[in-house]
C-alpha positions in Angstrom: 104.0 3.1 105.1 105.5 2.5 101.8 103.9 2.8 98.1 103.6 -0.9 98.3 102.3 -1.2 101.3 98.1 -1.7 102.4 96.4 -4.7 103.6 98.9 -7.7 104.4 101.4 -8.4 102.3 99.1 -7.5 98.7 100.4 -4.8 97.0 97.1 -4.0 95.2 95.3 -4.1 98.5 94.1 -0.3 99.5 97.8 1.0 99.0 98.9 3.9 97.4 100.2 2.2 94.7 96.8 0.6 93.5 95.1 3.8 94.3 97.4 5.3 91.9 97.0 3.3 89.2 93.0 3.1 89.2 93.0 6.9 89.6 95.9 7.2 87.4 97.7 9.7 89.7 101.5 10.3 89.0 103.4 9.1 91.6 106.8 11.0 93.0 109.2 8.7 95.0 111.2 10.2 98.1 113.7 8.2 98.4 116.5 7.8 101.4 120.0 8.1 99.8 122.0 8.5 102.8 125.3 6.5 102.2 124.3 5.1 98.7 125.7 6.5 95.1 124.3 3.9 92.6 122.2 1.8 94.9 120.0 4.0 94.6 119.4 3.8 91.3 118.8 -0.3 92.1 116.4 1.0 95.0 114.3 2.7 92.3 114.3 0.5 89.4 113.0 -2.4 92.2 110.3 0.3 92.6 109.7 0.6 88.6 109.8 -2.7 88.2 107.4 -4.8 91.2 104.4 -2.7 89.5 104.8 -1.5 85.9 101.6 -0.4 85.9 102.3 2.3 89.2 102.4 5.4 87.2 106.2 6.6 88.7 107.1 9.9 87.1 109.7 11.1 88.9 112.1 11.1 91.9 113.2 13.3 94.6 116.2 11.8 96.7 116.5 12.7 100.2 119.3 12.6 102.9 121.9 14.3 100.1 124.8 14.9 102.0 126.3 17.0 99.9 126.5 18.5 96.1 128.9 15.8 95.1 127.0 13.3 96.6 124.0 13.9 94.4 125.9 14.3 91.3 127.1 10.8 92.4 123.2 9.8 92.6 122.2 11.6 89.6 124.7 10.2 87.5 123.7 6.5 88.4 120.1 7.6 88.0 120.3 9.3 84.6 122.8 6.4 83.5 120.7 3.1 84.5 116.6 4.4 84.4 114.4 7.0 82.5 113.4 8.7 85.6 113.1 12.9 85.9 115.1 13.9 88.5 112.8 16.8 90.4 115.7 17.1 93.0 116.8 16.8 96.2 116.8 17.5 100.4 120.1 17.6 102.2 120.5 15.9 104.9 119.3 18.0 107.9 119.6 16.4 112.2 117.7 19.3 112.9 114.5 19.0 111.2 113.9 14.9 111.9 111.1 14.1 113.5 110.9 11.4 116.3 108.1 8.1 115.8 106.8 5.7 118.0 105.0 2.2 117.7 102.4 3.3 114.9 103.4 6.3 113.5 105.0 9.8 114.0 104.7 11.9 117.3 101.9 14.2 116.9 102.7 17.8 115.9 101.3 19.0 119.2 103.8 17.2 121.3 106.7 18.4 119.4 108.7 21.5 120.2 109.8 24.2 117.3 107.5 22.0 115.1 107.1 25.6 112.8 110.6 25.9 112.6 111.4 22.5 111.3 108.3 22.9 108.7 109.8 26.5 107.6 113.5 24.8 107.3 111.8 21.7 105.1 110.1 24.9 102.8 113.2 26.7 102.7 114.9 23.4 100.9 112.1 22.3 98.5 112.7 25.5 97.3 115.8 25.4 97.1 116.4 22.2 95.8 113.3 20.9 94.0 112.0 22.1 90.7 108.5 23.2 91.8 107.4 23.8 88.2 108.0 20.1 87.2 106.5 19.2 90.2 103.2 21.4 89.7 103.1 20.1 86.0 103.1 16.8 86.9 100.3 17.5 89.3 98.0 19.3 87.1 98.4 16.6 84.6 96.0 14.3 86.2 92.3 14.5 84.2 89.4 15.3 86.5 87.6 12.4 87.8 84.1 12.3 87.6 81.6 10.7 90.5 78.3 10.4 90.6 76.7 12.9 93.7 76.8 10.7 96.5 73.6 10.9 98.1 74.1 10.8 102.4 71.0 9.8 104.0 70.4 12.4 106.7 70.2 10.3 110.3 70.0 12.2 113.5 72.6 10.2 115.3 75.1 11.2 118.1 78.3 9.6 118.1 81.1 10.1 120.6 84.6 10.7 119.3 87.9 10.3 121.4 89.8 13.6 121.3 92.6 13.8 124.0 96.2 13.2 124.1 95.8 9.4 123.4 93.4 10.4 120.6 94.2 13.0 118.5 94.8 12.5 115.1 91.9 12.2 112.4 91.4 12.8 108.7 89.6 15.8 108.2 87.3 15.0 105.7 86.0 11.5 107.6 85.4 13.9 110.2 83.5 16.3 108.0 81.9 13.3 106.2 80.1 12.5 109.2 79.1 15.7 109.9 77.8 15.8 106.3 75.6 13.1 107.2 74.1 14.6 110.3 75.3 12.9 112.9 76.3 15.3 115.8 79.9 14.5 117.1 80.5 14.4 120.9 84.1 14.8 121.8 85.3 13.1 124.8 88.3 12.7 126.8 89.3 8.5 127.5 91.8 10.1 129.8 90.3 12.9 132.0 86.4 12.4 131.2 83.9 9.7 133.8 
């Protein structure tokens, strides 16, 4: 999914552009410049300009495929838009990651899943200024919300965990924990 992209075809429909403007979050692209120079420099002013109200504060390009190459990007960047640079990833066959209908391949079902994180790590660092990055980060003002009160119910609730089911967020997992109900995990594929 893109920054533009939530319910249907409205960009201010749960997407993480309109999240980021009600929050007022900073927003980093990652864009794909594999075989572009100043297109992408198009690619992100397209960006800039569907929503000027996104908060976009910067820009890491991805797929470099070489140090000339993002001199070539950075140049068309720094010449056509007012957009911080925070650097770049080379391009890399060995750390892709495959997808299927929906989504990415689970982390589970991939092999040398560490090693491709570690490589990814090893680049950021090498390529990205982490300080602008941080700052950027830590520039967001606390948000304050009212204590959200969570009735208490004694409920049980079974929750699919298998190999068909295995990805949830966290915290709407903890969330209704946090409410009391007792989570039963159960297997579509192997349980009666």
């Amino acid at each position: 999914m893109g920054l533009y992209d939530g319910l249907g075809t409205d960009k201010d429909a749960y997407s993480t552009a309109s999240i980021a403007k009600q929050l007022n979050i900073p927003v980093i692209l990652v864009i794909n410049a594999r075989a572009t120079s100043t297109s992408a420099a198009a690619i992100l002013k397209g960006f800039i300009d569907f929503d000027k109200k996104v908060p976009i504060k910067g820009v890491i390009i991805n797929n470099v495929m070489s140090e000339n190459h993002y001199k070539l990007i950075a140049g068309a960047i720094h010449r056509y838009l007012d957009l911080p640079i925070l650097g770049y990833l080379p391009h890399d066959s060995t750390i892709s990651l495959p997808s299927r209908q929906l989504g990415l391949v689970p982390d589970d079902e991939l092999p040398n899943v560490d090693k491709k994180i570690a490589k990814v790590a090893e680049d950021v660092k090498a390529h990205v200024d982490l300080q602008k990055l941080l700052s950027l980060a830590t520039s967001v003002s606390e948000k304050v919300v009212d204590p959200f009160n969570i009735p208490k119910t004694r409920l049980r609730l079974g929750i699919a965990k298998d190999k068909a089911f295995n990805f949830y967020y966290a915290d709407n997992i903890h969330l209704l924990e946090k409410t009391g109900i007792e989570l039963i995990p159960f297997s579509p594929i192997s349980d009666n």
